[in-house]
PyMOL Python script that loads the backbone (N, CA, C, O; Angstrom):
from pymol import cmd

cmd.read_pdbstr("""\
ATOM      1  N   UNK A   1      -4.669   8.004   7.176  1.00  0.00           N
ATOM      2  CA  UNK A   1      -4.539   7.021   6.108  1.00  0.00           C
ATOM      3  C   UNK A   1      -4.400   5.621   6.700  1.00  0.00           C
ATOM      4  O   UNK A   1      -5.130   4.690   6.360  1.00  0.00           O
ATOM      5  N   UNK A   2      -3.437   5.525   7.594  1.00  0.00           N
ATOM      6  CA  UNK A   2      -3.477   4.260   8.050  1.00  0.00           C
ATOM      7  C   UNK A   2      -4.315   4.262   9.149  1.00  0.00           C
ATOM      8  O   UNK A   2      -4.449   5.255   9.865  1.00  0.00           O
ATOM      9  N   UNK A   3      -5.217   2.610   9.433  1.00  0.00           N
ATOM     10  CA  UNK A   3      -5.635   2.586  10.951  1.00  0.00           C
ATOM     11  C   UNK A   3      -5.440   2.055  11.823  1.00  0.00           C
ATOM     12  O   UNK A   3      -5.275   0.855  11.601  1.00  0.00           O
ATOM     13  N   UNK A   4      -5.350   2.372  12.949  1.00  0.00           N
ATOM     14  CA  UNK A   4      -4.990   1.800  14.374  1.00  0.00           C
ATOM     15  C   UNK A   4      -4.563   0.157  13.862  1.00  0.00           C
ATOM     16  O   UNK A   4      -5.302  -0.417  13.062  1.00  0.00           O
ATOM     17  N   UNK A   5      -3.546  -0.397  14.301  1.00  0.00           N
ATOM     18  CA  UNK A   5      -3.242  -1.974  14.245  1.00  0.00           C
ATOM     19  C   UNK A   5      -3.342  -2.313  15.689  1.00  0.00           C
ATOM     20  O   UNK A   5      -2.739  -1.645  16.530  1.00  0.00           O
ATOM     21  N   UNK A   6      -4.017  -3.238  15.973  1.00  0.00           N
ATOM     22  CA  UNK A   6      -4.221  -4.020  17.397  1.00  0.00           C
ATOM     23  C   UNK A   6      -2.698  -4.221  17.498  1.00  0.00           C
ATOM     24  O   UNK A   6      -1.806  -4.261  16.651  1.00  0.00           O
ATOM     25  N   UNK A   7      -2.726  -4.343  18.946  1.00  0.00           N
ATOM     26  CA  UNK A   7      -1.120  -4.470  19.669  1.00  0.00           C
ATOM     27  C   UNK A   7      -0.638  -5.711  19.167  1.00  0.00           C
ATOM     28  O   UNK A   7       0.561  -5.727  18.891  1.00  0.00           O
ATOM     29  N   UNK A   8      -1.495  -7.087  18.925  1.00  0.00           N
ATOM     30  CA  UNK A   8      -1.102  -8.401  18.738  1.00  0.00           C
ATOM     31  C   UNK A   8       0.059  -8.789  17.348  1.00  0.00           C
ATOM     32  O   UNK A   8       0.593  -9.842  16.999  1.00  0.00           O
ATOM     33  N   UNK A   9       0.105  -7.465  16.847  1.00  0.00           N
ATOM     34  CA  UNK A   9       0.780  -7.425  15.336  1.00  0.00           C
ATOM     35  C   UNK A   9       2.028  -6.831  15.526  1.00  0.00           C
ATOM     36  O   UNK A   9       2.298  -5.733  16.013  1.00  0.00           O
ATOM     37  N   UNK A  10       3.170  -8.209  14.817  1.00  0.00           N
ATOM     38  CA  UNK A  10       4.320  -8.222  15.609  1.00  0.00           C
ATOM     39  C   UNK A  10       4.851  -7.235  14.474  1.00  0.00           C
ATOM     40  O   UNK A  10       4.321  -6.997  13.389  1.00  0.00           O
ATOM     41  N   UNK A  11       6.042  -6.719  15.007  1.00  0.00           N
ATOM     42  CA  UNK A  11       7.458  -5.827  13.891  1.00  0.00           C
ATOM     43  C   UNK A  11       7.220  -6.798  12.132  1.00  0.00           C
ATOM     44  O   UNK A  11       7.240  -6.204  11.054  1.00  0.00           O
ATOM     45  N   UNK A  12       7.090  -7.772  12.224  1.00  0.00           N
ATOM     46  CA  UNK A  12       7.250  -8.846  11.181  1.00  0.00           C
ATOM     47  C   UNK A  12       6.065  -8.205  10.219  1.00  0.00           C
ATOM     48  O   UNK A  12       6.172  -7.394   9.299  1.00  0.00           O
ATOM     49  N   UNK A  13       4.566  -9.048  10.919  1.00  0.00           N
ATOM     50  CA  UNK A  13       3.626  -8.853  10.188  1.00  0.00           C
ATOM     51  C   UNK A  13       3.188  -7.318  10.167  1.00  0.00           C
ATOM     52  O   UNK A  13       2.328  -7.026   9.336  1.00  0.00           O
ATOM     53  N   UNK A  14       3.746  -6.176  11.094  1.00  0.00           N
ATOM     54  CA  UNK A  14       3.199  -4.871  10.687  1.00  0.00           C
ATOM     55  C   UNK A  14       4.528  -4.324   9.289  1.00  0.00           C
ATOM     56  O   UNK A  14       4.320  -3.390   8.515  1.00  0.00           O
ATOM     57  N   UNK A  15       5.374  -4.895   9.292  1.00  0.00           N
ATOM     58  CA  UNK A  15       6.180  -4.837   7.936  1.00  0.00           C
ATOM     59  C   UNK A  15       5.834  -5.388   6.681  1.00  0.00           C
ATOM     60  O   UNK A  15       6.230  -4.809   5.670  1.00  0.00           O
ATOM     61  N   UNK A  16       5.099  -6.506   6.582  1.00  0.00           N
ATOM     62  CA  UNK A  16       4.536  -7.191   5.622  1.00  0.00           C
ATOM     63  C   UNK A  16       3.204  -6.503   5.637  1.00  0.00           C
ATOM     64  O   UNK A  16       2.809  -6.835   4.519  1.00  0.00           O
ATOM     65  N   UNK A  17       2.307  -5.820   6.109  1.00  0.00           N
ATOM     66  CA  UNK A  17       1.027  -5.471   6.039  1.00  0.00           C
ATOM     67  C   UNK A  17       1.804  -3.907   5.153  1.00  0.00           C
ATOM     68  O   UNK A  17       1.490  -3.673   3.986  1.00  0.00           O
ATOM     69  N   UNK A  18       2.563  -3.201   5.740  1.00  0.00           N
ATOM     70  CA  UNK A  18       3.192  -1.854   4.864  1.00  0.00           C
ATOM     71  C   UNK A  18       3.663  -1.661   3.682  1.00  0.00           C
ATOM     72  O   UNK A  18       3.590  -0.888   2.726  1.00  0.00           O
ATOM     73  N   UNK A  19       4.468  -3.152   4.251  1.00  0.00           N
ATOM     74  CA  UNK A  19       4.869  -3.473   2.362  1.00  0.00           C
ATOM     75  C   UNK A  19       3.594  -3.614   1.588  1.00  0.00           C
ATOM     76  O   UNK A  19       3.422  -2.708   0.773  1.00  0.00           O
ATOM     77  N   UNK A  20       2.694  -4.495   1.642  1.00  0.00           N
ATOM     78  CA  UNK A  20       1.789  -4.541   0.922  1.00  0.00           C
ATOM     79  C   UNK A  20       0.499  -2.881   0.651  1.00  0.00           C
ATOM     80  O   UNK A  20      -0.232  -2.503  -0.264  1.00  0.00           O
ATOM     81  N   UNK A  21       0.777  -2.484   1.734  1.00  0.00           N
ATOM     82  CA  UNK A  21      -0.800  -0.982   1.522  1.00  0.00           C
ATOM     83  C   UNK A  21       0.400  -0.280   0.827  1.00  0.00           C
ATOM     84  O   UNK A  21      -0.054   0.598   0.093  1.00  0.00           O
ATOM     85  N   UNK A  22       1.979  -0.337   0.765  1.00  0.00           N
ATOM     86  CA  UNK A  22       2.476   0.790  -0.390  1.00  0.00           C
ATOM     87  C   UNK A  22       2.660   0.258  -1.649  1.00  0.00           C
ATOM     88  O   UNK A  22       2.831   1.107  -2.524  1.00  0.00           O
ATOM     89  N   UNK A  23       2.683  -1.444  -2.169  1.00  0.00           N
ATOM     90  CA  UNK A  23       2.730  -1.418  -3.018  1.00  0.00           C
ATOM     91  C   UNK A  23       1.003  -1.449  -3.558  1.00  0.00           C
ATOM     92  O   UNK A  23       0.926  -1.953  -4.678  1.00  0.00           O
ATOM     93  N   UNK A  24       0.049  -1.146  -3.158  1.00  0.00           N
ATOM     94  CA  UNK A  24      -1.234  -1.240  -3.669  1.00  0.00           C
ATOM     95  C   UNK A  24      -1.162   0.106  -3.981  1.00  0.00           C
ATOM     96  O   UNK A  24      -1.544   0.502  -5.082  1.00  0.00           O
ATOM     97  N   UNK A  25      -0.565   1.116  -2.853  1.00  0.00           N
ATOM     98  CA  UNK A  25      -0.691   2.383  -3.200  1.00  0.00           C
ATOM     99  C   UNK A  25      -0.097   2.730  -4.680  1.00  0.00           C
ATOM    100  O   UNK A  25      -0.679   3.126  -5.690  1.00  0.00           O
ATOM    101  N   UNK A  26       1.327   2.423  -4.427  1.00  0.00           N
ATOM    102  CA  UNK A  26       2.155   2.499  -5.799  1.00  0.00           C
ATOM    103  C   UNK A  26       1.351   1.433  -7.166  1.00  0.00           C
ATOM    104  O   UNK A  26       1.892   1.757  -8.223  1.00  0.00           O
ATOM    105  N   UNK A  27       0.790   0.854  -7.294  1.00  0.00           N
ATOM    106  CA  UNK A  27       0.339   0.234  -7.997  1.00  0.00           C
ATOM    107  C   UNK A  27      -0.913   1.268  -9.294  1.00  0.00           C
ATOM    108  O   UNK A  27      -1.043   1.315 -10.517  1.00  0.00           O
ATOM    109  N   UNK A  28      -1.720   2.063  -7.843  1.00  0.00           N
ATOM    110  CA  UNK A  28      -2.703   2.725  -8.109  1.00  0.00           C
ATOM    111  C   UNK A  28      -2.260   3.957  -8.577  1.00  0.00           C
ATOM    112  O   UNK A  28      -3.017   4.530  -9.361  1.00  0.00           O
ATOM    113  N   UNK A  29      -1.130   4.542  -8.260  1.00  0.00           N
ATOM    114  CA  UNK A  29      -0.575   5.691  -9.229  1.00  0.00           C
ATOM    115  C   UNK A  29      -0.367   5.440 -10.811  1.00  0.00           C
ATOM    116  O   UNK A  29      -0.886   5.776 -11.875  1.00  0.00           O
ATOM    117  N   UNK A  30       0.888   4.513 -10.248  1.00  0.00           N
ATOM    118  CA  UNK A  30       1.066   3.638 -11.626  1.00  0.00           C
ATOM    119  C   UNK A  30       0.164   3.631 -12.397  1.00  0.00           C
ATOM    120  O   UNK A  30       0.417   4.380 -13.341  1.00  0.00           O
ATOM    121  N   UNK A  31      -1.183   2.953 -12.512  1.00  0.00           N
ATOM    122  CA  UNK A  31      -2.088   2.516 -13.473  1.00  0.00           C
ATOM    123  C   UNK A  31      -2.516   4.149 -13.802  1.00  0.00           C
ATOM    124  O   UNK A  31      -2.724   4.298 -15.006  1.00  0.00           O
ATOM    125  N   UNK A  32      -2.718   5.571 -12.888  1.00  0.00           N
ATOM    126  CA  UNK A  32      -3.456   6.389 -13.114  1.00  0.00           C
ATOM    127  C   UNK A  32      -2.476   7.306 -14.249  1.00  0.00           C
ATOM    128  O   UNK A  32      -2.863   8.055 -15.145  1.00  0.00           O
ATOM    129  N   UNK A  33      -0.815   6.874 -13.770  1.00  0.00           N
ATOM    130  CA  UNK A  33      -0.588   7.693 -14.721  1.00  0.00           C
ATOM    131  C   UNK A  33       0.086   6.606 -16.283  1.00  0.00           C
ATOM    132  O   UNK A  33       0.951   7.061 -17.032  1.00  0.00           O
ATOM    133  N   UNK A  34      -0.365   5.588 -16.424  1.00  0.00           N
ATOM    134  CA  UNK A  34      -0.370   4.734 -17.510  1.00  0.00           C
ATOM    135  C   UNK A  34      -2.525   5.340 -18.496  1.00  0.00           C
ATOM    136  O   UNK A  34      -2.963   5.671 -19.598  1.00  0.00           O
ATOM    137  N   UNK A  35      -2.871   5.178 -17.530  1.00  0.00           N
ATOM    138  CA  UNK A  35      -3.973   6.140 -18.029  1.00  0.00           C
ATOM    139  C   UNK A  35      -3.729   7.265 -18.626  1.00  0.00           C
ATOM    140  O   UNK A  35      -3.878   7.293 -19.847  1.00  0.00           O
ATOM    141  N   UNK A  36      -3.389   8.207 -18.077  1.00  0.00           N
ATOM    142  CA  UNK A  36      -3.206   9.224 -18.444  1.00  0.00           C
ATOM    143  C   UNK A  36      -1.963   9.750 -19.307  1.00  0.00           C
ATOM    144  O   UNK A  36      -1.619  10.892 -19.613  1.00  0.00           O
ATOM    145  N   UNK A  37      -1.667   9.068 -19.458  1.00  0.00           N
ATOM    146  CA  UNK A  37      -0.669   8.440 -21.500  1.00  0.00           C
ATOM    147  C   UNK A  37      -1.287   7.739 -22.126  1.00  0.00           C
ATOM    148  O   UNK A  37      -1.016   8.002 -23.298  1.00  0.00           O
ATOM    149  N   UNK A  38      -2.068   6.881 -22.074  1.00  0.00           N
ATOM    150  CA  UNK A  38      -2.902   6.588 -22.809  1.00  0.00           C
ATOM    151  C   UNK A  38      -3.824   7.250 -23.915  1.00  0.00           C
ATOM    152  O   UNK A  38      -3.983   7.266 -25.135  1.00  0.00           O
ATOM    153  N   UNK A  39      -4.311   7.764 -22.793  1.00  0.00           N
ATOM    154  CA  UNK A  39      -5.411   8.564 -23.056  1.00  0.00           C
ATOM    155  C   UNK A  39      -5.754  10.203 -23.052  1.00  0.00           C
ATOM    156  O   UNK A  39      -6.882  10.598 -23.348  1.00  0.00           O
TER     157      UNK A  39
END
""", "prot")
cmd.dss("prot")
cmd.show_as("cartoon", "prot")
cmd.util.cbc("prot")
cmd.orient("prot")
């Protein structure tokens, strides 16, 4: 799921890159199961 991060990516920005791919992840559940009450 995740891929290789070049070494140049500090504790900081590989925390801010995680935060962000789980809230896209969580985002995309979210909407599937707002769908699926919906509809």
């Amino acid at each position: 799921m995740f891929r290789r991060l070049p070494l140049q990516f500090g504790g900081i920005d590989f925390s801010i890159m995680a935060a962000i791919l789980a809230l896209n992840f969580f985002m995309e559940v979210l909407r599937k199961i707002l769908i699926n009450i919906i509809y």
